[in-house]
C-alpha positions, 0 to 999 in steps of 0.5 A, spaced: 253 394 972 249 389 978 243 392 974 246 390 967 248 381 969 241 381 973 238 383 965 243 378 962 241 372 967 233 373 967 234 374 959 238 368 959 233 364 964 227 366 960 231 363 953 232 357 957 225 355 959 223 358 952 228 352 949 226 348 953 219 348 955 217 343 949 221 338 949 216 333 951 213 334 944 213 328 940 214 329 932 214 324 927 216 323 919 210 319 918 203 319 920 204 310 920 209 313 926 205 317 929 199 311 929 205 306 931 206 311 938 199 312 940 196 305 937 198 301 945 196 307 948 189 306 946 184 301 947 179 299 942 174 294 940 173 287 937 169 287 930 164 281 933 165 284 940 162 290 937 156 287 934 154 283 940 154 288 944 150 293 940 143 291 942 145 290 949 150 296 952 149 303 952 154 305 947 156 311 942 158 309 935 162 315 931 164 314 924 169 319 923 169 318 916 167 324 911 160 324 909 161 322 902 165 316 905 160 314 911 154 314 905 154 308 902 155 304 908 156 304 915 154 301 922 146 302 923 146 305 929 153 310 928 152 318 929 157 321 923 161 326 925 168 328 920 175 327 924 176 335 921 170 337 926 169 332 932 172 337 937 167 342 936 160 337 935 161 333 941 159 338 946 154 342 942 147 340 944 144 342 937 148 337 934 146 332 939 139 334 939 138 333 931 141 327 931 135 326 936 141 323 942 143 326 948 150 330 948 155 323 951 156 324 958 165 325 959 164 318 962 161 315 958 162 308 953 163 311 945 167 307 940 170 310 934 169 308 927 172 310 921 175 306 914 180 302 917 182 305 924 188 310 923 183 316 924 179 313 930 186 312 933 188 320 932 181 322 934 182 318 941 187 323 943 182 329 941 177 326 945 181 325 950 183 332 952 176 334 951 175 330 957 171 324 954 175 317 958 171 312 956 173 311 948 176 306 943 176 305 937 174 299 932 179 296 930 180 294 923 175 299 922 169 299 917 173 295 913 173 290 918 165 290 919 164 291 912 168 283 911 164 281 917 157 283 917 157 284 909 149 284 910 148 288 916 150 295 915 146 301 912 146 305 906 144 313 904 146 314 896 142 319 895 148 323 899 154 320 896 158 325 893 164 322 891 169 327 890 173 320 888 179 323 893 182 318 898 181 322 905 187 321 910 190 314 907 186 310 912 
């Protein structure tokens, strides 16, 4: 019977720490929620403070926009990594080496760009667990610099391949 009551109460201790072992997990209904939350924790960059620092700072400019989005325009001096892949390019020395870039130090200043900010913000959150402690998005995105700069961007066309779909609404 003791034998028995020891295997109820380690059964229902295991049930306790199981039910309770998430509860510091946040869902949200929307992704607007979502950006909500996250948005005061991050830092991000101005558009013109960007630009006036680009010559001048040892920066990381990364459009987490999907190629056929970043094609025909995007920052001169951004690397193109998709938000669905960043995880796996950043420590990947082949990727930096074809980019003809260093692999970015953890510490080191790197700013995310994508069409108006919401994926940059999410992808904060990834870097970050990755260790990288120095990252802000854009704000306002590539919208934002496009306004902005109108004359100062680059462009690829021969690799536009739009697929005419909205990717993450943002």
């Amino acid at each position: 019977m003791k034998y028995n009551l020891i295997k109820i109460a380690l059964l229902f201790s295991m049930i306790y720490l199981v039910s309770c072992s998430n509860n510091d997990v946040k869902n949200y209904s929307s992704i607007d929620e979502w950006v909500e939350a996250v948005e005061p924790t991050v830092e991000f960059i101005e558009v013109e403070d960007l630009h006036n620092i680009l010559d001048t700072a040892d920066i990381l400019v990364i459009d987490v926009r999907e190629g056929y989005e970043y094609n025909p325009g995007y920052i001169p001096v951004a690397v193109n990594i998709p938000r669905g892949v960043i995880e796996f390019k950043m420590g990947n020395d082949i990727f930096w080496e074809n980019q003809m870039l260093y692999p970015p130090e953890k510490d080191g200043a790197i700013v995310l760009v994508c069409k108006k900010g919401k994926r940059s913000l999410m992808t904060i959150e990834a870097l970050n667990k990755l260790g990288y402690t120095n990252v802000k998005y854009l704000k306002g995105g590539f919208k934002a610099w496009e306004i902005k700069y109108p004359l100062e961007q680059e462009k690829n066309l021969e690799q536009v391949h739009d697929t005419g779909a909205e990717v993450g609404g943002c």
